[in-house]
N, C-alpha and C positions, 0 to 999 in steps of 0.2 A: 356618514360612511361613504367612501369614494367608490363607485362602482365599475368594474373591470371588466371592458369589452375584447374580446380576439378579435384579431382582425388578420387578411393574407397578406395586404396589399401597400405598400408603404404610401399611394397615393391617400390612405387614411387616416395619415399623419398619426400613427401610433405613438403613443408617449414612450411605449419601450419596446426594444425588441426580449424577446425571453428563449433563449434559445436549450433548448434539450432535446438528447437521441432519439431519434427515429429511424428507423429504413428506409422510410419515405423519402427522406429528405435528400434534398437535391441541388442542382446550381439555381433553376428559381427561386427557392425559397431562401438559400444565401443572398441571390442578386437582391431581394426583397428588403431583407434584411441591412445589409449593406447601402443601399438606399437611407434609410428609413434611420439607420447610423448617420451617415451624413448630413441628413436635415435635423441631428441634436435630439435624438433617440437614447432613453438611457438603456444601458446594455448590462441585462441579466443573464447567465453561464451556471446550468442547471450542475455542470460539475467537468472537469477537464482531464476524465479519465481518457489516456490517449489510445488504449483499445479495448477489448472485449471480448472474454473466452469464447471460444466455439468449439465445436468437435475436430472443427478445420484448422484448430486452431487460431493464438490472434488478430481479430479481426477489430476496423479502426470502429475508436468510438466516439462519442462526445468531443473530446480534446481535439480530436482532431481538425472534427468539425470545426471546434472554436479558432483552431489554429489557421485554419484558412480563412477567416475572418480577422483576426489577426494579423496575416501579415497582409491582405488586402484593404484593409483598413489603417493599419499601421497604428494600430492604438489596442491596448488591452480591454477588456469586460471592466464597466463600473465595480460589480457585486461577481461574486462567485460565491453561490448561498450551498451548492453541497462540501462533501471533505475534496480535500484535506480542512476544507477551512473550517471554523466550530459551528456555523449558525444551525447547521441541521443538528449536531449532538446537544446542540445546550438546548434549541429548541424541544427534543423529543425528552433529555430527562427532565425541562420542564411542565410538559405536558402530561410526565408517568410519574412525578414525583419521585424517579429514584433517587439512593443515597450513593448505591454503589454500579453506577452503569457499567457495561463489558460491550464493548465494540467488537462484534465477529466480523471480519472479512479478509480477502485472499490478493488485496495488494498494499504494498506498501507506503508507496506512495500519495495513496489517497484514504483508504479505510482507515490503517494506521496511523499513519501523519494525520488524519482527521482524528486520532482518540486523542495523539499525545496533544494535537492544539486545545483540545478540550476541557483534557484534564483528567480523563478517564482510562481504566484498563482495558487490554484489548487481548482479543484473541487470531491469531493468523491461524489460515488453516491452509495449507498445501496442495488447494484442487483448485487454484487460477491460475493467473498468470508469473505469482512468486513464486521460484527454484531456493530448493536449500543457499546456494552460491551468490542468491541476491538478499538474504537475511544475512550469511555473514559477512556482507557488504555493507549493510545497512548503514547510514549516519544517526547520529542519536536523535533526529526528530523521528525515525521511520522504525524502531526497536520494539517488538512489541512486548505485552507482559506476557502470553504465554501462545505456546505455537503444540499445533495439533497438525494430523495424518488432514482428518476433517473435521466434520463437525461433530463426530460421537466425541471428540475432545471437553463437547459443553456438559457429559455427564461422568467423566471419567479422572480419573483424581490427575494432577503436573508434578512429579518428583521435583523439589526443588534442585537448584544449581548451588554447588559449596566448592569452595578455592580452598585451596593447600599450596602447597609448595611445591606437588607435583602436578597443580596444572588446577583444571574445575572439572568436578565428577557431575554425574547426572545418570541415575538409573545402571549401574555398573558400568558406566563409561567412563573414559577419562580422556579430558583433553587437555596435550599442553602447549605452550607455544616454543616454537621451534625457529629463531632468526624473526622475517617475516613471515613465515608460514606454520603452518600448524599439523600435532600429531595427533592422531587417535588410536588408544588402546581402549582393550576392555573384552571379555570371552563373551558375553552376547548382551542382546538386551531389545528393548523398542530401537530401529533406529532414529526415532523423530527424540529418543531421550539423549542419541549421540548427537546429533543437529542443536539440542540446549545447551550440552557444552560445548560444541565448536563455537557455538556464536558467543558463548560468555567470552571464551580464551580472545575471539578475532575481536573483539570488541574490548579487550583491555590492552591489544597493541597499541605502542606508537603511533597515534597521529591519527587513531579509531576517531577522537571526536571530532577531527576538523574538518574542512571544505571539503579537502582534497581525496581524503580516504576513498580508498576502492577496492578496500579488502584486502584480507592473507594473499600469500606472493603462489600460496598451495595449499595443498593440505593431502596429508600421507599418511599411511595405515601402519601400524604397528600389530601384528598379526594377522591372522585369516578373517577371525571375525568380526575386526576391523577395515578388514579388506571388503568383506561383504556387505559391511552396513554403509559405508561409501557409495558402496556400487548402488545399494539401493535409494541412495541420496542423490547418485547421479552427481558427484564429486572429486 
């Protein structure tokens, strides 16, 4: 068994750098790092979330870090071992033995993009850094299976989403698609159940799977209490 020492200092000719968030950290511990790169260090990138909820709102995180290392190096991380990429999800169900994992977390980019590389279903839930406006943006690696206010989501039953010909219903809403943009009708309901049909409808536009998408051109209310559930989507 190969035995793993920490070290600060790149004069200790570390075989890798391992870099994950801190407060702490600083231009030393980059200059270290960067060092320590250069003399043929392999480079571990604990994950490349580029920030970090706060009360203060978004504040820089991990990614960030990486990314100043990055373009001062001019070279990417060997391994990137959290999400988006799978080695943490396939590591953890195979350590629980699940059959059926659920990935909870609150961006897209990385939580979710790390369930769909995995293989597993996921749940968003709307107290980080995702806005209604960036689910239905989403490209199809970043989609998740089921989206919640929070976390009471992981006890409380998801009306499913159903297409007709006048749009996709969810929880007495209805959305349809309108040109590039999209409508919402419906006399009340959860808003987070109008938010599953927007994102169905913006996600079977034109051009939803490819590179370029960047979402519905809008999205507009068709009554009052469509007008409200918007507002509380922040839409």
């Amino acid at each position: 068994m190969t035995r793993l020492r920490p070290v600060r200092s790149a004069d200790e000719k570390p075989a890798a750098v391992v870099q994950g968030y801190s407060r702490e950290v600083g231009w030393e511990q980059l200059a270290e790092a960067m060092v320590a790169l250069r003399a043929g260090a392999r480079w571990v990138a604990t994950n490349r979330d580029y920030t970090i909820p706060s009360s203060r709102g978004p504040l820089p995180g991990n990614g960030a870090l990486v990314a100043a290392l990055v373009t001062a190096s001019r070279r990417e991380p060997d391994v990137v071992v959290g999400k988006p990429h799978p080695r943490l999800h396939q590591e953890s169900v195979r350590r629980t033995g699940s059959e059926r994992p659920l990935v909870v977390g609150d961006r897209l980019d990385t939580d979710i993009a790390g369930a769909v590389n995995g293989g597993a279903d996921s749940l968003l839930v709307l107290t980080g850094v995702t806005e209604a406006s960036d689910l239905l943006a989403a490209g199809p690696g970043e989609r998740p299976t089921y989206v919640s206010a929070d976390l009471r989501g992981l006890a409380t039953p998801h009306p499913a989403v159903t297409s007709s010909t006048d749009g996709f219903a969810c929880g007495g809403w209805t959305a349809r698609v309108d040109g590039a943009g999209l409508v919402l009708a419906g006399d009340a309901g959860d808003p987070v159940d109008a938010l599953r049909a927007l994102a169905a409808a913006a996600w079977s536009l034109p051009g939803a799977d490819g590179d370029s998408w960047s979402g519905p051109s809008g999205v507009r209310a068709d009554g009052a209490a469509a007008t409200e559930a918007l507002r509380t989507l922040d839409l």
